[in-house]
Residue, then its C-alpha position, 0 to 999 in steps of 0.5 A: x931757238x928752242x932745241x930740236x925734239x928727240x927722235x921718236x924711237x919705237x921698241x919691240x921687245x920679245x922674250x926668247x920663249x920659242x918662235x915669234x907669236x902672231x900677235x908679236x909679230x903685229x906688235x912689231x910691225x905697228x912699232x916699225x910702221x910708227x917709226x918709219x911715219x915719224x922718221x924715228x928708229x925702230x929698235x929691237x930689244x931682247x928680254x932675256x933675264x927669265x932665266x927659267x922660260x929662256x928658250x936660248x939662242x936658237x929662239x932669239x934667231x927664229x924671232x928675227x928670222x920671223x921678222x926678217x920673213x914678214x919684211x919688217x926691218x930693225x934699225x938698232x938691235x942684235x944682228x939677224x945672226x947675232x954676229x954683232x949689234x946694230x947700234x948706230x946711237x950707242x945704245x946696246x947691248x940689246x940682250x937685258x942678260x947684258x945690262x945687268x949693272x943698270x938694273x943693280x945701279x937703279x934697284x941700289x938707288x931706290x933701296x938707299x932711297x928707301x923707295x924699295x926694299x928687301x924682303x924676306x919670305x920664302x916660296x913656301x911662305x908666299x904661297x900660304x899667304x896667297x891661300x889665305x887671302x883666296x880662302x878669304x876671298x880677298x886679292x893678294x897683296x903683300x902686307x909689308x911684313x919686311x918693313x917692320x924689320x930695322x932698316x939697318x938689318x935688312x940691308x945686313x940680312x940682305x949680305x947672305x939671306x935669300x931675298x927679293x926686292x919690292x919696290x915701296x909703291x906711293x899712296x898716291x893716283x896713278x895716271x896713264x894717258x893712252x893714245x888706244x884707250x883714253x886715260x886710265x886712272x888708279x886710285x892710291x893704294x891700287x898698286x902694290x908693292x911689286x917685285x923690282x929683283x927676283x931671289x937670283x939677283x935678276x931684274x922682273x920685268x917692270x925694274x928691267x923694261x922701264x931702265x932700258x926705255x929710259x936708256x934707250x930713249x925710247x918714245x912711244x910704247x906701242x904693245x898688247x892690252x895685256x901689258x895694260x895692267x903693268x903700265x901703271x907700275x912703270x909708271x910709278x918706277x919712272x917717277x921713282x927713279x927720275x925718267x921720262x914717261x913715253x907715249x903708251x898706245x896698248x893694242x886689242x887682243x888678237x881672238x880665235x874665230x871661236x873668240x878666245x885669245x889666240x895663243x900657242x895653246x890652241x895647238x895643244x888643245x887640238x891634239x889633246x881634243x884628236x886623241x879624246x876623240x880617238x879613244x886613245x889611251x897610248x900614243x901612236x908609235x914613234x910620236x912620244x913616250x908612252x909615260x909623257x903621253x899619260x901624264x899629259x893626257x892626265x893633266x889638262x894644264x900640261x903642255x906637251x913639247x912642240x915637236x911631239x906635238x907635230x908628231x902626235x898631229x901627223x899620226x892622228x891626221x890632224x892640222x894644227x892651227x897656225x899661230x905662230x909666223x913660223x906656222x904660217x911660212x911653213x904652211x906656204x904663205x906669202x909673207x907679204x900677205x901676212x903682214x898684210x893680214x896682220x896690219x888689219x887686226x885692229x887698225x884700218x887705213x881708211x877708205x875702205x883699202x884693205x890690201x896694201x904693202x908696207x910702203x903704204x903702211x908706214x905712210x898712214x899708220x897713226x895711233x889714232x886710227x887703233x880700236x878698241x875692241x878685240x881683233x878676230x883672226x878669220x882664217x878664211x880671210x887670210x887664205x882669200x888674200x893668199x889665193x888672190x896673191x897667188x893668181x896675180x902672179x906671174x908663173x915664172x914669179x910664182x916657180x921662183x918663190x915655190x921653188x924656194x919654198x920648197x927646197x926647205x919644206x918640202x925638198x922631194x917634190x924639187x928632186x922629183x921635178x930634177x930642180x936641185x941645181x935651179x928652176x928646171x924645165x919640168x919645174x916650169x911645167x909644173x908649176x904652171x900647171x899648179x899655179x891657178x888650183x893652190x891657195x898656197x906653196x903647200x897646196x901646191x906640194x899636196x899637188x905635185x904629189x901624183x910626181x913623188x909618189x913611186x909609181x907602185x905606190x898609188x893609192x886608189x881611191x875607191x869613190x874616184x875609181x867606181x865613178x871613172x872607172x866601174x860606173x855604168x858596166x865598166x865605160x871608164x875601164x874600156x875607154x882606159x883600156x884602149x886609150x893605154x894603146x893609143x897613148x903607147x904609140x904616141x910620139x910626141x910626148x909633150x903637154x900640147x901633144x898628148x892633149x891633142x891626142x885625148x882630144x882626137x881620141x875623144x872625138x873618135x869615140x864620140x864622147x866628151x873629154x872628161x869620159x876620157x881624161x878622168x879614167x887617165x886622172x885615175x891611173x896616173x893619180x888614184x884620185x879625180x883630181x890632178x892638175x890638167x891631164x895633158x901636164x900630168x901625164x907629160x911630167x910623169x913621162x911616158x914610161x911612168x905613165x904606161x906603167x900607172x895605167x897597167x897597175x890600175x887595169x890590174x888592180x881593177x881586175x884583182x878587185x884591189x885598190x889599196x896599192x897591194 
């Protein structure tokens, strides 16, 4: 009887450089989809042995907190608060920081093999030699100069001079099958011979990532068209050193709606685009110091530290674009719209579904079934499936989910509804009354906004008060000024008993209830938009209500509308 064939093992294997891309988070759940349709294991692997770009724990814990948000679950792997390792098959550790001694062992093996080699130019010596060949308009490619050192001396220099090791890459063609693009052939000599150990005696990529897929058994390598040109490297050190070559699937770009590769840069590029516009030559108060904000005006190339980023954003009215996952969960997605979104980019399940669950997902993901070409990420798409969620939820579901939304993103509107301790009456209202008008949870908090806001804060805006209030010789400030009086004997304070009363004061003035309830939006909101009259004016309560509508009519009389 033949021997049973290997589990089919899938890998996702970020580098902790700040939150989890949009694009990793597809890369992850394509890998965990294939895993799940094949009956493998899905593992998690951390590619931490860049010690410069490192972002350190706190990046490992939002990468897995990302992918715990999106539903996406790992079967082998650090544990999402890096207490301990899931390693049911004895593979881990899962940080490359710690597997260390298999890339020495493996760059040994090839070095006495005399299939790598050390090498001994400094930065400085590198970078002229990549001048050259730019001046000489030719690609760079290391010339082999530590060849022609004796090989007993350069393992001897290698004892206590600098140096890197360069894998001795064959004259021979290079094959990749891959299950996207068809085969991808190099010619011999296409490949160079690239850094397998950097100066600090730490693995690059191509040395650590092919020693951990052969350790780990992994199966299938499923990742971005970026990685395309590395794949033929790996390839070449499998042979070198003796391991399997796994299936290779390289996924399509994920592209802006402008059609550039989406990345974190965009954020940067929008805020440096917001102060051109403004003329700015200081940074606003409070954002970030005055010398770091020139130099990073000065430098196109120069990226400025997320959070200042944020701040810089805030000041100048700005919204960033969503890129990261953390982005979207914090603008108020659903996180099973999002990878639902996600799954999209690039792969189709087949007749003509587009909405659809993990479940489903895993049941008919194939390889196969990936194109080619870049994948356009439509915003407006996103939010068209997030709008849909949201209204196909039940109120209760949807108090829930914002409430908890809420208590990390925006913690005043849950103080403001008394919602602290749990889901609270006027939560409930709140939420209903909130639910049919927002695309997402943040929607719903810019809504709730007329309830945080102090009551001698409102700002009015100016259109909204001409229209409601002023238009035709005053209508809306007579119609406010004698419903204020209406509304002060009112005993039933509840959403149906005010709109019952609107409804009969309308009626008594022969007019329609928007003449009614839009003048009342205004002094309770500043704003012509609010959630329906009768949940805003029972949320704010009676007092609070009273004492809007005297602050409008005031500020009417004064002729001042900004809150003074």
């Amino acid at each position: 009887m033949p021997a049973a064939s290997p589990p089919a093992v899938t890998r996702f294997a970020p580098s902790p450089t700040g939150h989890l891309h949009i694009g990793g988070a597809r890369t992850a759940l394509f890998n965990w989809a294939l895993a799940r349709r094949l009956g493998g294991h899905f593992l998690l692997r951390i590619e931490d042995t860049d010690r410069a770009r490192d972002a350190g724990p706190e990046s490992v814990v939002g990468i897995l907190r990302g992918l715990e948000w999106l539903g996406i679950d790992w079967d082998e792997g650090p544990a999402p608060d890096l207490s301990a390792d899931r390693d049911p098959r004895g593979v881990g550790p899962f940080r490359q920081s710690e597997r260390r001694a298999l890339y020495d062992d493996a760059a040994r093996r090839l070095l006495e093999a005399d299939l790598a080699y050390h090498a001994f130019e400094t930065p400085d010596e590198l970078a002229a030699m990549r001048d050259l060949a730019k001046r000489e308009k030719r690609p760079f490619r290391y010339d082999r100069a530590a060849l022609r050192i004796p090989r007993a001396e350069r393992f001897a220099r290698a004892e206590s001079e600098p140096h890197v090791v360069r894998f001795r890459a064959p004259e021979e063609e290079v094959v990749v099958r891959d299950e996207v693009l068809g085969e991808v052939r190099l010619a011999p000599g296409e490949v160079d011979d690239f850094v397998i150990v950097k100066a600090d005696g730490f693995p690059t990529y191509h040395l650590a990532v092919v020693v951990d897929d052969e350790a780990m058994g992994v199966t299938h390598v499923v990742r971005g068209q970026e990685h395309l040109i590395n794949t033929p490297r790996h390839v070449l050190l499998q042979r070198a050193l003796g391991c399997r070559t796994p299936i290779y699937a390289h996924l399509p770009l994920i592209v802006s709606p402008s059609g550039a590769k989406m990345s974190k840069r965009d954020k940067d590029r929008t805020v440096r685009r917001a102060c051109r516009d403004a003329g700015l030559a200081e940074p606003p108060p409070g954002t970030v110091e005055p010398a770091v904000f020139a130099r990073w005006l000065a430098d196109k190339n120069r990226q400025m530290e997320q959070g200042a980023l944020a701040r810089l954003a805030a000041a100048l009215g700005v919204t960033l674009p969503e890129i990261d996952v953390e982005d979207f969960r914090a603008a108020g997605y659903l996180p099973r719209v999002v990878a639902n979104y996600i799954a999209l980019l690039g792969f189709s399940p087949g007749g003509d579904v587009e909405k659809f669950d993990l479940a489903f997902l895993a049941e008919r993901f194939d390889l196969a079934r990936i194109g080619k070409t870049g994948a356009r990420f439509d915003y407006k798409k996103l939010l068209a499936f997030n709008t849909d969620a949201i209204a196909a939820m039940s109120d209760e579901d949807f108090a829930e989910r914002w409430r908890a939304w809420c208590l990390e993103f925006a913690p005043e509107v849950v103080r403001a509804a008394g919602a602290e301790a749990g889901v609270s009456p006027t939560w409930r209202v709140l939420a209903a009354a909130l639910r049919p008008r927002s695309k997402t949870f943040a929607d719903a908090a810019r809504g709730a906004g007329f309830l945080v806001t102090p009551d001698d804060e409102i700002a009015y805006d100016r259109k909204a008060v001409d229209k409601a209030l002023l238009k035709n010789d005053g209508e809306g400030l007579a119609v406010l000024r004698d419903l204020r009086r209406t509304l002060a004997g009112l005993t039933d304070w509840s959403a149906p008993g005010v709109g019952a009363a609107l409804g009969a004061f309308a009626e008594g003035r022969g007019v329609g209830l928007g003449k009614v309830a839009q003048p009342l939006r205004v002094a309770l909101t500043g704003s012509t938009v609010s959630p329906p009259i009768d949940a805003t004016a029972a949320l704010l309560g009676r007092d609070r209500c009273l004492a809007r509508i005297d602050r409008c009519l005031a500020a009417v009389d004064r002729g001042r509308f900004d809150g003074s």
